[in-house]
N, C-alpha and C positions, 0 to 999 in steps of 0.2 A: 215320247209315247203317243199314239193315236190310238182315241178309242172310239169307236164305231158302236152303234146301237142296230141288232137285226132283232125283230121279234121280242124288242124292250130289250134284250139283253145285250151288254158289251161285249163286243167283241175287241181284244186290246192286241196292239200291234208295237212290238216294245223290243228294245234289246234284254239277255238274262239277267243284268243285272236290275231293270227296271221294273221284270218282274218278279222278283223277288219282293217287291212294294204289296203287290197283289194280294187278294183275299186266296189262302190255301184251296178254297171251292173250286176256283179257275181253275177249270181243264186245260193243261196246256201243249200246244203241239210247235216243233222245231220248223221253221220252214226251210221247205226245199227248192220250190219252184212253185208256179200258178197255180198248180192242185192240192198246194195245202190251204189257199184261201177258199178254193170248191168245195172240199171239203170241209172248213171252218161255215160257210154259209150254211152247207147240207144241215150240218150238225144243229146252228141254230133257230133254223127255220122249221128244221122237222123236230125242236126239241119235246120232251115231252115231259117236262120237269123235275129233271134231271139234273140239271145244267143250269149252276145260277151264271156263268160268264165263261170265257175263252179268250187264252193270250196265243198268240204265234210269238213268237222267238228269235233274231236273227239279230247280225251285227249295225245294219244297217235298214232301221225303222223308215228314212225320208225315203228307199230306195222302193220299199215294201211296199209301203202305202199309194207309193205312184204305183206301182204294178196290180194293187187290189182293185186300186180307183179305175183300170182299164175296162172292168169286168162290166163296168155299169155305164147307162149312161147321168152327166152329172148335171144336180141342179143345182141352183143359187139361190138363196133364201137370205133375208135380214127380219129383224123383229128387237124388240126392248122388252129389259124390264125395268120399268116405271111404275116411279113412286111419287104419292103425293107428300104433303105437307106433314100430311099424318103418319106418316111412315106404312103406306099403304102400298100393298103393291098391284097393278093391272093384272085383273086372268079374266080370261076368257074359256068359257065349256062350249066345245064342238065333238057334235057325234061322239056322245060318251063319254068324253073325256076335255079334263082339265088343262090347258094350254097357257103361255104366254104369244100375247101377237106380234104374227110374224106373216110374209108371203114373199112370192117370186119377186128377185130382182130384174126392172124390164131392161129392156135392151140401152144403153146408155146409161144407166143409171149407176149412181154409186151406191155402194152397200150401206154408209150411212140414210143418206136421201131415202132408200126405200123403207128403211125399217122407220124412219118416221112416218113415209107417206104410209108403211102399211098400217100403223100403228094410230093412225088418224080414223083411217078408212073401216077398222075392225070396230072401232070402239067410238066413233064419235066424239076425241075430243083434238084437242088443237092446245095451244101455248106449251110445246115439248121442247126442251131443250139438252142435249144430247152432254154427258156428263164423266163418259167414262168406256173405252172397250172392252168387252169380255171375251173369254174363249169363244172358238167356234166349236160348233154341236156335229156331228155325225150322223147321220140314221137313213137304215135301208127299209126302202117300202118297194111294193108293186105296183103297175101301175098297167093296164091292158095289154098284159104279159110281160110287161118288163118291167128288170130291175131296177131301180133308180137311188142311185148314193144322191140324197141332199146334203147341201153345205149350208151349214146357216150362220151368218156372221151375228152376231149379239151388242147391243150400246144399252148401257145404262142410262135412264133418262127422267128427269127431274117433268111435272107436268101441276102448272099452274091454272088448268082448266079445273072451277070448280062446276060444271052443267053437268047433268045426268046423262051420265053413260046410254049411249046407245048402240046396238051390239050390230054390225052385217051381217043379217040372216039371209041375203042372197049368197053368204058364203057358209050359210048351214050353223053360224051364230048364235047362239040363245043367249045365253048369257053374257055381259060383260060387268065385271064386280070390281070392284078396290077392296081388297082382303087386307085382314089385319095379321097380324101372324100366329093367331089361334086360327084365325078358316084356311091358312097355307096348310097348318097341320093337320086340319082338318081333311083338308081334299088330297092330301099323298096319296091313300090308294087309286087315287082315279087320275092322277100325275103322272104326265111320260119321265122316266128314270133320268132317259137321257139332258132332261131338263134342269135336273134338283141342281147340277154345278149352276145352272145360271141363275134358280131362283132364291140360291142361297151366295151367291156371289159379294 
């Protein structure tokens, strides 16, 4: 099963019997060809809360999701969630909203290497050491008229940096905190959805 995030909301791309796992809410549609993802995006983009998620349907999910993935053009992303000593974890708040750090993978780079290096570079700290891989995340944004599926690959990572956080506000930054898991629960409304597999991993 692949599940996609447009508009906060899942979109899940599954054979029937996987969704049958689903939340009964899930609208779901059979796929037929390319215009049932067109219309699965219309649906969630224009939703109007309505619609807590949408599965498509078919026997062959790895077949789908490369044919959805055409639709867009794709990015690459890495990022962690890191914990310290205290069983804390790194988040960062950008424009509104509560984030774990992550950015583009550059050109040559491995997916591990970035999400350290971005993970350095968000937050100001250093002694990370890479612990574990998690799922990868899905989600569609805009982007100066185009759509763009990012991939973000995920590492668990241990961080033995005890210096005060300092956040990169050249990249719209405010905050950078070590939350304990009273302020995790705290900040879920202001938490991208598609996030909660990784910060509960």
């Amino acid at each position: 099963m692949y599940k996609v995030f447009i508009n906060d909301l899942p979109l899940c791309i599954a054979t029937p019997a996987e969704a049958q796992q689903l939340s009964q809410e899930f609208l779901q549609l059979v796929y037929s060809d390319v215009h049932t993802f067109r219309t699965a995006i219309a649906l969630l983009e224009e939703n109007s809360g309505k619609i807590n998620g949408l599965c498509i349907t078919g026997k062959f999910p790895k077949k789908m999701f490369a044919e959805f993935s055409s639709l867009f053009k794709i990015q690459e992303a890495a990022g962690g969630r890191v914990h310290n000593a205290r069983s804390q974890v790194l988040l960062i708040f950008r424009r509104n909203r509560w984030d774990l750090p992550k950015g583009k993978i550059d050109k040559g780079e491995t997916p591990r290497k970035a999400a350290v290096r971005e993970v350095e570079e968000e937050c100001g700290v250093s002694q990370l050491r890479i612990t574990r891989t998690l799922p990868l995340t899905y989600h569609v944004f805009t982007q100066k008229n185009q759509r763009i599926l990012k991939i973000t690959h995920w590492f668990e990572m241990e961080c033995a940096d005890t210096r005060k956080l300092v956040p990169q506000t050249e990249e719209d930054i405010e905050i950078a905190v070590w939350a304990s898991p009273r302020k995790q629960k705290e900040i879920l409304p202001l938490f991208y959805r598609s996030l909660l597999p990784v910060l509960y991993a």
